[in-house]
C-alpha positions in Angstrom: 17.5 129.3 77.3 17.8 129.1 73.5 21.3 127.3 74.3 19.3 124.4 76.1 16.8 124.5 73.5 19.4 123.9 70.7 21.9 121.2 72.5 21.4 117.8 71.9 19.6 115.6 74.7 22.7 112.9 76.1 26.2 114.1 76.3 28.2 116.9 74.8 29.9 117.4 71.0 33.2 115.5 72.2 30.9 112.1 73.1 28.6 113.1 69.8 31.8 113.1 67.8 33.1 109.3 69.0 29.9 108.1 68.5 29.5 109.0 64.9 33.2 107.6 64.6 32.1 104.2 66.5 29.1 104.1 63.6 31.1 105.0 60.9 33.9 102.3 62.1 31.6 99.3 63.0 30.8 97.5 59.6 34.7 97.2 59.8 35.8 96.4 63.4 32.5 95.0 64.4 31.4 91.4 64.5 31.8 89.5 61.4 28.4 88.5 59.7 26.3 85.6 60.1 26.9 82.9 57.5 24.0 80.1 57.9 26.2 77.0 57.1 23.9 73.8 57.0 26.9 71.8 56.6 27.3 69.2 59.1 30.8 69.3 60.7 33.0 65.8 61.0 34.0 65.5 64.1 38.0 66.1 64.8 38.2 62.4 66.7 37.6 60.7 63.3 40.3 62.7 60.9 43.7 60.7 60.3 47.0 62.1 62.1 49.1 64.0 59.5 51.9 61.8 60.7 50.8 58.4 61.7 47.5 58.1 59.5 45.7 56.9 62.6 42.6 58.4 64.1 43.1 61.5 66.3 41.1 59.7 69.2 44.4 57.2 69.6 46.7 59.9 70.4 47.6 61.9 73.4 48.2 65.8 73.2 50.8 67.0 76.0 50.1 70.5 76.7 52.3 70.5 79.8 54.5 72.4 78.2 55.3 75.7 76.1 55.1 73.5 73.4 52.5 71.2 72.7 53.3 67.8 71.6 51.8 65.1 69.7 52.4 61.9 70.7 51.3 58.6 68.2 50.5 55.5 69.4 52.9 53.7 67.1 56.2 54.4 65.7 54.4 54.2 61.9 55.0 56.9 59.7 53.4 57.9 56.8 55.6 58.0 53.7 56.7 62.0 53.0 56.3 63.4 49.7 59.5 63.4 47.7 60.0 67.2 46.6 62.3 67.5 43.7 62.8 71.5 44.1 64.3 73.7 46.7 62.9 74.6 49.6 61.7 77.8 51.2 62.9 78.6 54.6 60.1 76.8 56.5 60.9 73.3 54.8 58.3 73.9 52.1 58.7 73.3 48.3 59.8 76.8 47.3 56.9 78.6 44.6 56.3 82.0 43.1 59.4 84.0 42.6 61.6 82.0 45.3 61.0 79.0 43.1 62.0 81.6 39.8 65.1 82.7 41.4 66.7 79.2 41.6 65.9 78.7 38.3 67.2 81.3 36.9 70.4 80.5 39.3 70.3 76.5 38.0 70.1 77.7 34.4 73.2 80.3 34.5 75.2 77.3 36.3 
């Protein structure tokens, strides 16, 4: 009787444990926090192609296969950027200490 008196009313001390674990853990795995952004957002149709430099609505996205490719509607290309230091190894100009190291290795040449 006093042992009915004393328990809790739902559930047992194993499902009383994981709950206070599920409240302690929520502010980090739960859902992220409402930001009020008044912002309008452009819409995507109207930006330039990284490539081409025409609008998005002109090209056609092929998702047929595993991967997805752009296709322009001209053969235009927008000038690349000439980069006058190495490279990292995703065809990047190289910065931080990557960028150090072939310094250092340019200057002991």
């Amino acid at each position: 009787m006093a042992r009915d008196i004393a328990s809790r009313e739902n559930g047992n001390a194993f499902t009383h444990f994981f709950d206070r674990i599920d409240r302690a853990l929520l502010p980090a795995f739960g859902p992220p926090p409402a930001i009020a952004d008044n912002s309008v957002a452009e819409p995507t149709d109207e930006k330039p192609c990284p490539i081409c430099g025409h609008p998005m609505f002109e090209h056609v996205i092929d998702h047929s296969t595993a991967n997805t490719v752009l296709i322009c509607p001209t053969d235009e290309r927008l000038p690349e950027t000439d980069v006058a230091g190495p490279l990292n190894e995703l065809g990047m100009p190289a910065s931080g200490k990557r960028a150090a190291k072939f310094a250092d290795r340019d200057a002991a040449r």
